[in-house]
N, C-alpha and C positions, 0 to 999 in steps of 0.2 A: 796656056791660054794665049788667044794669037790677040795680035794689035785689034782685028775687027771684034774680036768677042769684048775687047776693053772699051774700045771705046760703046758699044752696044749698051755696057752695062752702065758707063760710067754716068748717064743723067740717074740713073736709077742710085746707084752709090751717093751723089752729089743729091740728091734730094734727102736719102736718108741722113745724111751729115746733117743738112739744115734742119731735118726735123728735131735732130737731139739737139742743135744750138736752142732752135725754138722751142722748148721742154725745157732749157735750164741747164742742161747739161745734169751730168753724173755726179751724186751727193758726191762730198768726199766732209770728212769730220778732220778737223785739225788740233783740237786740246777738247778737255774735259775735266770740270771742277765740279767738287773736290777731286783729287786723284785716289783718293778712298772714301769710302763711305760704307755702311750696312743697309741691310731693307728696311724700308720705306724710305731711304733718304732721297732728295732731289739733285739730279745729274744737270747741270748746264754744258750744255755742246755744242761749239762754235765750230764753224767751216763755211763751205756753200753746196748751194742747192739744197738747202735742209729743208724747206718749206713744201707744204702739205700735196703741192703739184709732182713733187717729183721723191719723196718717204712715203710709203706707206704703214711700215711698222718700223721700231726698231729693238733689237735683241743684244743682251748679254749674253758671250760664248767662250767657251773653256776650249772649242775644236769640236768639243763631243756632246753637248748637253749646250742646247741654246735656252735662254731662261726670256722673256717676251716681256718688254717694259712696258708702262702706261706713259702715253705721251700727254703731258701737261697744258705745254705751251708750245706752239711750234712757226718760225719763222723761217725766211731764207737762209741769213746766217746764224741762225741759234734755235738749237731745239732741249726744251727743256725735260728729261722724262723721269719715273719716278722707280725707283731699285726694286724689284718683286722681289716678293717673300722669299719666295721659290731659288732665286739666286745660291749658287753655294760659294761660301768662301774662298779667294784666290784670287789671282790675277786673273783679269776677262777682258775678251775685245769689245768694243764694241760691232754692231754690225745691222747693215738696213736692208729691209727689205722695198726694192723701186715699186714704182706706180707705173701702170701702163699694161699691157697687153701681155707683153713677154716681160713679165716681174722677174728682178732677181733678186736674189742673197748677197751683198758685199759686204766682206769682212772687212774692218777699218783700222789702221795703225794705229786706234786711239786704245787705251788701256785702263781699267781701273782696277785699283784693289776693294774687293768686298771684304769685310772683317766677319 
């Protein structure tokens, strides 16, 4: 890519930056209490960007088998969701699916044990 094609692109890049500042930026989840639990229990999860603008679901996952929680309560930094039945026992990430146009899947460093 030469200098002229960058700079071509780069109001187009610098607006897309500002669009994701102005969204909120990218969930990211930081702890989750309890650190075990079973179905139906209530998950509390802190981070940011957790609020309804920029989560639109979020899932429990093994890698292989995503299990789809109920969200309770949901703010910027705390969303509250509720363990599906459906959950199988073991360690699981959490992981959200974004809002917006081009949704994604991010898996999240946070963990719980299901009993």
């Amino acid at each position: 890519m030469s200098k002229s094609d960058v700079a071509r692109f780069l109001p187009a890049i610098l607006l897309g930056a500002a669009f994701l500042f102005a969204q909120g930026g990218v969930p990211q989840m930081k702890s989750v209490e309890p650190d075990t639990a079973k179905a139906g229990d209530v998950l509390t999860v802190t981070g940011e960007n957790l609020d309804k603008t920029s989560v639109a679901e979020i899932y429990l996952t093994d890698g292989k088998n995503d299990f789809k929680t109920v969200i309770t309560a949901q703010e910027s930094g705390t969303v509250k969701v509720k363990v599906p039945e459906t959950a199988k026992p073991g360690r699981l990430a959490l992981m959200v699916l974004t809002k917006g146009k081009d949704q994604k899947l991010i898996e999240q460093p946070v963990k719980v044990t299901i009993e």
